[in-house]
MARLUMBA-379307 format. One record per residue (C-alpha): residue number from 0; residue in one letter; x, y, z. Coordinates in Angstrom, 3 decimals. Layout:
# residues N
seq=NUM | type=a | u=X | v=Y | w=Z
...
***
This chain:
# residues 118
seq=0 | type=x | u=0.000 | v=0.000 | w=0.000
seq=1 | type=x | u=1.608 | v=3.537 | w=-0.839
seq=2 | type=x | u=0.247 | v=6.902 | w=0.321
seq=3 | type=x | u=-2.859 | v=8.395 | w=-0.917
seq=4 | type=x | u=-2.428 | v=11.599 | w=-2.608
seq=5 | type=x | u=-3.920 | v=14.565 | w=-1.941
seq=6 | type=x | u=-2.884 | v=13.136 | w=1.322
seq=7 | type=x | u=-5.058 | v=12.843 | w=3.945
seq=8 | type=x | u=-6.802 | v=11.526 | w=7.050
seq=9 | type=x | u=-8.999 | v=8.293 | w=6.357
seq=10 | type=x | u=-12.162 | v=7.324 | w=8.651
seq=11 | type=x | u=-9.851 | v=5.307 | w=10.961
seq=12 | type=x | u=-7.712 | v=8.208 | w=11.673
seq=13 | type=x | u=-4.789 | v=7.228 | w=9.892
seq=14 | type=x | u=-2.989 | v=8.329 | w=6.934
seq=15 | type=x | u=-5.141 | v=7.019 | w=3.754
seq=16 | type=x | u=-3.330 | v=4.667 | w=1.315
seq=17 | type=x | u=-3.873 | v=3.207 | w=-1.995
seq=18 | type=x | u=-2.839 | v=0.558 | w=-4.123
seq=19 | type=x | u=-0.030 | v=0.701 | w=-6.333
seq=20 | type=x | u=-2.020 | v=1.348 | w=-9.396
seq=21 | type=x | u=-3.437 | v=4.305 | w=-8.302
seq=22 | type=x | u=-0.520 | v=5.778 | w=-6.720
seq=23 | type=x | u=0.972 | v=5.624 | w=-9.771
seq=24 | type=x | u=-1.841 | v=7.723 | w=-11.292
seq=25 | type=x | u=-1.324 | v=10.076 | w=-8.632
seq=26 | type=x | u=2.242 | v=10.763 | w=-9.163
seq=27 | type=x | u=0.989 | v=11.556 | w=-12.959
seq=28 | type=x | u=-1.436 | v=13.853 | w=-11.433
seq=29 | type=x | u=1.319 | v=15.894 | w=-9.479
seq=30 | type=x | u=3.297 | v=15.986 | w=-12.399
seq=31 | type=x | u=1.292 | v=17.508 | w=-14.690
seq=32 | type=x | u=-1.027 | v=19.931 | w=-12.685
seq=33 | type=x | u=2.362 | v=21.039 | w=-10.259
seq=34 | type=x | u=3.992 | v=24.519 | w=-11.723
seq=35 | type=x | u=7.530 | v=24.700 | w=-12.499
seq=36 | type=x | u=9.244 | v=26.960 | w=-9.351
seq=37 | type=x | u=6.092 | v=25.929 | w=-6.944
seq=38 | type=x | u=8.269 | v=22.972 | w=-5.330
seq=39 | type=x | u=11.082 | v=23.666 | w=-3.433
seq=40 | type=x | u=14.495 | v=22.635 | w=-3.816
seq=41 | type=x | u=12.954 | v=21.109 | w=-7.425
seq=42 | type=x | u=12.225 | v=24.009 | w=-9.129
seq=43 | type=x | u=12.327 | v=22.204 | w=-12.720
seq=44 | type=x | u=9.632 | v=19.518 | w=-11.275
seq=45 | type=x | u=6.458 | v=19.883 | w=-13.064
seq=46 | type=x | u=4.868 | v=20.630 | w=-16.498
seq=47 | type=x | u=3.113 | v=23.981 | w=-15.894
seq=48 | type=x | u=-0.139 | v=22.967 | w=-18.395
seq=49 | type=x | u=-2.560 | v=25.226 | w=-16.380
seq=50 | type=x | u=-1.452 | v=27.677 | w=-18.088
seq=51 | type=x | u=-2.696 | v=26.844 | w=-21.593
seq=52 | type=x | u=-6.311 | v=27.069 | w=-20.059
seq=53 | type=x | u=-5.631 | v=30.788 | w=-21.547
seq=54 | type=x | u=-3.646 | v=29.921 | w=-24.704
seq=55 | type=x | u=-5.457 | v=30.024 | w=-27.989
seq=56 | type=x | u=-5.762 | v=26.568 | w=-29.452
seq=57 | type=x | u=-3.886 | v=25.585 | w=-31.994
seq=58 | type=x | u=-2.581 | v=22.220 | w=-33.433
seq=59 | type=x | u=0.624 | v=23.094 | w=-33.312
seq=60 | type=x | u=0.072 | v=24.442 | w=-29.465
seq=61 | type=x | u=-1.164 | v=20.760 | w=-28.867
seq=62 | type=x | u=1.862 | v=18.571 | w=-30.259
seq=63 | type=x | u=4.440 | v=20.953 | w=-28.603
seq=64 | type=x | u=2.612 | v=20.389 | w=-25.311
seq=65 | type=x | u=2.043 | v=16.575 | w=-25.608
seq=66 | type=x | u=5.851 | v=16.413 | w=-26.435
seq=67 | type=x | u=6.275 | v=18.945 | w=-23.286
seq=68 | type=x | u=4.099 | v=16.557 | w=-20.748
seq=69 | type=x | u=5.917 | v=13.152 | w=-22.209
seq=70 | type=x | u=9.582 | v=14.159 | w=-21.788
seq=71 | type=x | u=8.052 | v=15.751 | w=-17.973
seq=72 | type=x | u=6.913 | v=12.161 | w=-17.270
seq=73 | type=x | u=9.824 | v=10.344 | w=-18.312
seq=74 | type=x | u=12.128 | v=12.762 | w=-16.946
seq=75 | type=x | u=10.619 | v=12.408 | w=-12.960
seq=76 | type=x | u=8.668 | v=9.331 | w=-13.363
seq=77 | type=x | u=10.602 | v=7.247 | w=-15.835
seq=78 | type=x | u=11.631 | v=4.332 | w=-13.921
seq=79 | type=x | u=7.739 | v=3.756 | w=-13.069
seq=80 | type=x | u=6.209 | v=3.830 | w=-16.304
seq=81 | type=x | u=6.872 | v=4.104 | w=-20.049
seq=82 | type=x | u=4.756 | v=6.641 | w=-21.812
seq=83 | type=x | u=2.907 | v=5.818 | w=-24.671
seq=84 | type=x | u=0.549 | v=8.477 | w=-25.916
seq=85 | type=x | u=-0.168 | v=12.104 | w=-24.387
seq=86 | type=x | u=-3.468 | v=13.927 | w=-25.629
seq=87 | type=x | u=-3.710 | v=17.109 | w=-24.482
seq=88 | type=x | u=-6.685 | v=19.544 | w=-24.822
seq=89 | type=x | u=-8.095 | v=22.564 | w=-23.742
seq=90 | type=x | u=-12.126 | v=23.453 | w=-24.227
seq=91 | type=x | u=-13.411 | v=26.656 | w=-22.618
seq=92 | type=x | u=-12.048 | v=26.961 | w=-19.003
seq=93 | type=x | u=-11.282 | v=23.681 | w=-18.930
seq=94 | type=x | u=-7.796 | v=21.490 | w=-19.608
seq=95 | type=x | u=-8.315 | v=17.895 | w=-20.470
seq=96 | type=x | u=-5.232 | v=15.240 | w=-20.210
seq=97 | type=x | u=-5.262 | v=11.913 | w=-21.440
seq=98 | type=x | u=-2.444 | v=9.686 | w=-20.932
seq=99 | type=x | u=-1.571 | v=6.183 | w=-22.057
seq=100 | type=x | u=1.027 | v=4.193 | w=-19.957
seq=101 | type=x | u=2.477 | v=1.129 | w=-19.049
seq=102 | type=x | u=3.590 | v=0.607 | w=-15.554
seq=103 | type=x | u=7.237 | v=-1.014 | w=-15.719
seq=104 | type=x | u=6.614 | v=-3.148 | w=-12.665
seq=105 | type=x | u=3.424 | v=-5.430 | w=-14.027
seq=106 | type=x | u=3.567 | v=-4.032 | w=-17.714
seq=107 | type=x | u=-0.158 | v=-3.455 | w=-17.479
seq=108 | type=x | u=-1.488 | v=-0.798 | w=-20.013
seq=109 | type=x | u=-3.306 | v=1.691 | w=-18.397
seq=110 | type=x | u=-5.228 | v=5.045 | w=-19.902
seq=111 | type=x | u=-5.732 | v=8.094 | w=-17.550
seq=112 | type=x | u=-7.881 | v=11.268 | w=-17.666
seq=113 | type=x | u=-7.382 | v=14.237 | w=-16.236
seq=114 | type=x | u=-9.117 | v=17.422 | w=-15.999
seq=115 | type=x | u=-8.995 | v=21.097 | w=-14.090
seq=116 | type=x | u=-11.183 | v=24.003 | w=-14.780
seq=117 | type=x | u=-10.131 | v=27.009 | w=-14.042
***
């Protein structure tokens, strides 16, 4: 069991945990929605994406960020999973992530989506 994240308190009063799967997930999760500079002593950790919520769309806007949150994961979470696809969109106030990856440990596939509204 690792460490639920956002972490918190569960109903017995302990620290809530997860399985491995979803901790995984979670670590995606930090990674993309965390903001370059906002953790300290890591101030390279993180892919910044909120901030396309107020980017005009563009294809080209898309690729560069897909290619931005790929090399992000491999870069901090590389040794737990190999990255497959990145879709990355943004549709009003709100950013959608979708990201295909296998976990290195059980080489399970596994498809994620994110989303933050601004």
């Amino acid at each position: 069991m690792e460490i639920a994240y956002p972490f918190r308190i569960d109903s017995r009063g302990r620290t809530a945990s997860c399985d491995a799967e979803r901790h995984v997930r979670d670590l995606i999760e930090q990674v993309l929605f965390t903001m370059p500079g906002e953790r300290v002593n890591r101030p390279d950790y993180g892919c910044g994406i909120m901030q396309l919520v107020f980017a005009p769309n563009s294809d080209e806007l898309a690729s560069a960020t897909s290619f931005l949150v790929q090399g992000q994961l491999q870069q901090w979470l590389g040794d737990l999973i190999q990255v497959e696809a990145v879709k990355v969109e943004s549709v009003e106030s709100t950013l959608n992530v979708t990201v295909q990856y296998i976990i290195r440990r059980t080489q399970q596939l596994h498809v994620a989506q994110f989303s933050r509204e601004v």
